[in-house]
Structures are given as structure tokens and as C-alpha cells.
N, C-alpha and C positions, 0 to 999 in steps of 0.2 A: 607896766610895760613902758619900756624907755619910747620916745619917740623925739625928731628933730623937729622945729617948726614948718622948716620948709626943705627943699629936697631937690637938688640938680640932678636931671639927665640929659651925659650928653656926650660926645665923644671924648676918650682920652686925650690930653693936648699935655700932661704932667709928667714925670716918671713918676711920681710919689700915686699918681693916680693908676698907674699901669702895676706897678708894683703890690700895691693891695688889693687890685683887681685879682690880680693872678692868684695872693695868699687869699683870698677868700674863695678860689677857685679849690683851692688847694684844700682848703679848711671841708667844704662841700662833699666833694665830689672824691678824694681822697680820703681822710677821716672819719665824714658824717656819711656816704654813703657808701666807702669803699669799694670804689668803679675799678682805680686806678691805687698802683704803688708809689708814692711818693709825689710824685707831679703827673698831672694832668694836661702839662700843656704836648703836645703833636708841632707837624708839621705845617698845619692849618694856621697853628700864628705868628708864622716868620711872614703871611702875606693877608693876615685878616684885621677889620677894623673893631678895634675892643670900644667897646661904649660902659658907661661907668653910671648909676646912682648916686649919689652924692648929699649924702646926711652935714647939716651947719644950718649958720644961724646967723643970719639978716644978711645971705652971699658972703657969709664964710667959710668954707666947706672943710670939714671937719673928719670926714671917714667916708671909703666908699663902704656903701652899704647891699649894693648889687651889680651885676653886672650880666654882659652878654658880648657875644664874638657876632661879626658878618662878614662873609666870604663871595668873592665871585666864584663860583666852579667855573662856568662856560659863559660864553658873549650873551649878556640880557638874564645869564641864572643867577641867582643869590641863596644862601645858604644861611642861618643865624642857627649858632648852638653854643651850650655851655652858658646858659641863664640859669644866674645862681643870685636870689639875694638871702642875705644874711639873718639865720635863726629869729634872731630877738626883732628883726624887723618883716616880719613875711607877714602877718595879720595887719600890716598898715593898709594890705588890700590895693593900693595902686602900683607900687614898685614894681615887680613885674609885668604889669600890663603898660606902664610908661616906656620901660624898656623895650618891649616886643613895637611897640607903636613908631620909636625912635628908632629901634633899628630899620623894619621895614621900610617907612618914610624918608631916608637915610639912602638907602638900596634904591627907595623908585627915584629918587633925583637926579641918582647917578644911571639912570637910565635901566632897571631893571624891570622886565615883563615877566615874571615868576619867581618868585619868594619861597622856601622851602624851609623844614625844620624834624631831626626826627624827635618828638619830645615822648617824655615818658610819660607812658599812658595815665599814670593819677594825677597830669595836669593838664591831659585832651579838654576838659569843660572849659578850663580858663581860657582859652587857645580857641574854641569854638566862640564863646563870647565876643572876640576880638573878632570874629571875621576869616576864620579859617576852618577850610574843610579838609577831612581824613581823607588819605588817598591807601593807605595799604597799614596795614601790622607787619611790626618786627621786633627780633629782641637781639637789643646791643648790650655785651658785656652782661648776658644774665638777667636782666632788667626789660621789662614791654613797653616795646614804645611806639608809637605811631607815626609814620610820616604824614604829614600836613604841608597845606600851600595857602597863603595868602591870599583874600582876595583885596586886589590893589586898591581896588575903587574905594576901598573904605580907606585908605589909606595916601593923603595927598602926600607931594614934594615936599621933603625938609631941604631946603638948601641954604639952612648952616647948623649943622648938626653937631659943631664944633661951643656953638652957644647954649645948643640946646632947649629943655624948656624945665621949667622951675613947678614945683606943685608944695602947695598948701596943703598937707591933710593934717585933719584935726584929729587928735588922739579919741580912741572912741574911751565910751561911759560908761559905766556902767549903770545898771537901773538902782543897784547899792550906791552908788557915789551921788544920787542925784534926793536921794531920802534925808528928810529936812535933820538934821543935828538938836536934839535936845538938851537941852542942860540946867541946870538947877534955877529955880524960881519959875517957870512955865506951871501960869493957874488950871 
């Protein structure tokens, strides 16, 4: 499993960053789960803020490797959808939970009092973990998904989400790769 050392999340500030946001949107949600035909992007991102994962090496950023949209609907509402990271990186195990955390905190700075998400039901645990409760079942485009809301409290002011924040994860091990190497002459 490929993995980067370290890992930006943070808002888009690049086109080169917006741009492969969108193709891995595209890659996702068109291709690998076939929601949509051709592109996935709507009306929702001529006015929403794309936040980006960012795979490199000692702050050099190298490839986005996930991403996520947030939207005001209404005064003090926030919306986050289209959280997509990328195949060969989803067993990193934080990438998506960095992103759900950056957008929300992102949303409460800018003065949001309810945070909303409809996510697809086979990822409600991850989403509970983080701090959010189920409010209803729905199914968009064919697919179950749950709407959910944030609870903010677990989630303080980012106010500069433009910097973001960086994560360290270490590649896991396996219990094979930690079994001692023998080789010729061992009595």
C-alpha cells in the first residue's frame, strides 16, 4: 500500500488543487460508483467551499488524495457533501475523518449553528464516531443514505482553514512484515 508521510488538509487556495479535486470527484462518484454521467459537479459549486487532502513529502504536496464540498443553504445552516478520498488511500483510516472535522470546524467559525450531511448509509459508523447523530433515511440517486447533523460542541473554530492542519500517519504493518528475516548461518 502506497502511502505519503504526511498529509495536508485544508482548503482549496490552488487551481491545480481544485482541479483534481473535482477529477477525483469524477473518478468516484462517476466511474467507481456510477451516481452520475460524466461529471458530478451541480449547482452547489458555483457557491461552495471545496477543501482538499493533500498527499507529499516534508510540505510538498504532491496529489490531492480526498476531498469534500461545504455550503451555506440558509443563515447559520451548513451543508458538507461529495466526500470522496481516493481508492489506494481509504485504509489510511484518517483521511476522511480529517476532512469531516476541517469542514465542520471551517462551517462553525464562519458562524454556523447546524451542520448537516446526507451520507451513504455504509459510511453512518464513521460519521457516528466523529460526533454525529442520524436524523432521517433517504435514498438519493438509487443508493441509502442517511441524513445526519453534527454535534458542534465536539467540534471547535477553525479560523484559518486555508492553512489547515497536517497529519502524520504511519503506514500500518503488517504482523508478516514484523516476523524476524532468517538467512543462511543461523545455529
Amino acid at each position: 500500500m502506497f502511502s505519503y508521510p504526511n498529509y495536508t488538509v485544508k482548503w482549496v487556495t490552488l487551481p491545480w488543487e481544485r482541479e483534481q479535486a473535482y477529477a477525483l470527484r469524477r473518478q468516484i462518484f462517476c466511474q467507481e460508483q456510477a451516481l452520475f454521467a460524466g461529471d458530478d459537479r451541480d449547482m452547489i459549486d458555483d457557491h461552495a467551499q471545496l477543501l482538499v487532502a493533500l498527499g507529499g513529502y516534508a510540505g510538498w504536496h504532491e496529489e490531492v488524495v480526498g476531498t469534500v464540498r461545504i455550503h451555506r443553504r440558509a443563515e447559520r445552516v451548513w451543508f458538507g457533501s461529495r466526500l470522496a478520498v481516493a481508492e489506494r488511500f481509504r485504509r489510511q483510516g484518517q483521511l476522511g475523518s480529517a476532512l469531516i472535522r476541517l469542514a465542520v470546524s471551517s462551517a462553525n467559525a464562519l458562524g454556523c449553528d447546524a451542520f448537516y450531511a446526507d451520507v451513504q448509509q455504509q459510511n453512518e459508523k464513521l460519521f457516528r464516531r466523529l460526533h454525529w447523530h442520524t436524523l432521517d433515511s433517504l435514498t438519493l440517486r438509487g443508493i441509502p443514505h442517511v441524513r445526519m447533523q453534527a454535534d458542534l460542541t465536539h467540534y471547535p473554530p477553525c479560523h484559518d482553514p486555508h492553512s489547515g492542519m497536517v497529519l502524520n500517519i504511519r503506514p500500518r504493518i503488517s504482523t508478516g512484515d514484523l516476523a524476524p528475516r532468517l538467512t543462511g548461518g543461523v545455529a
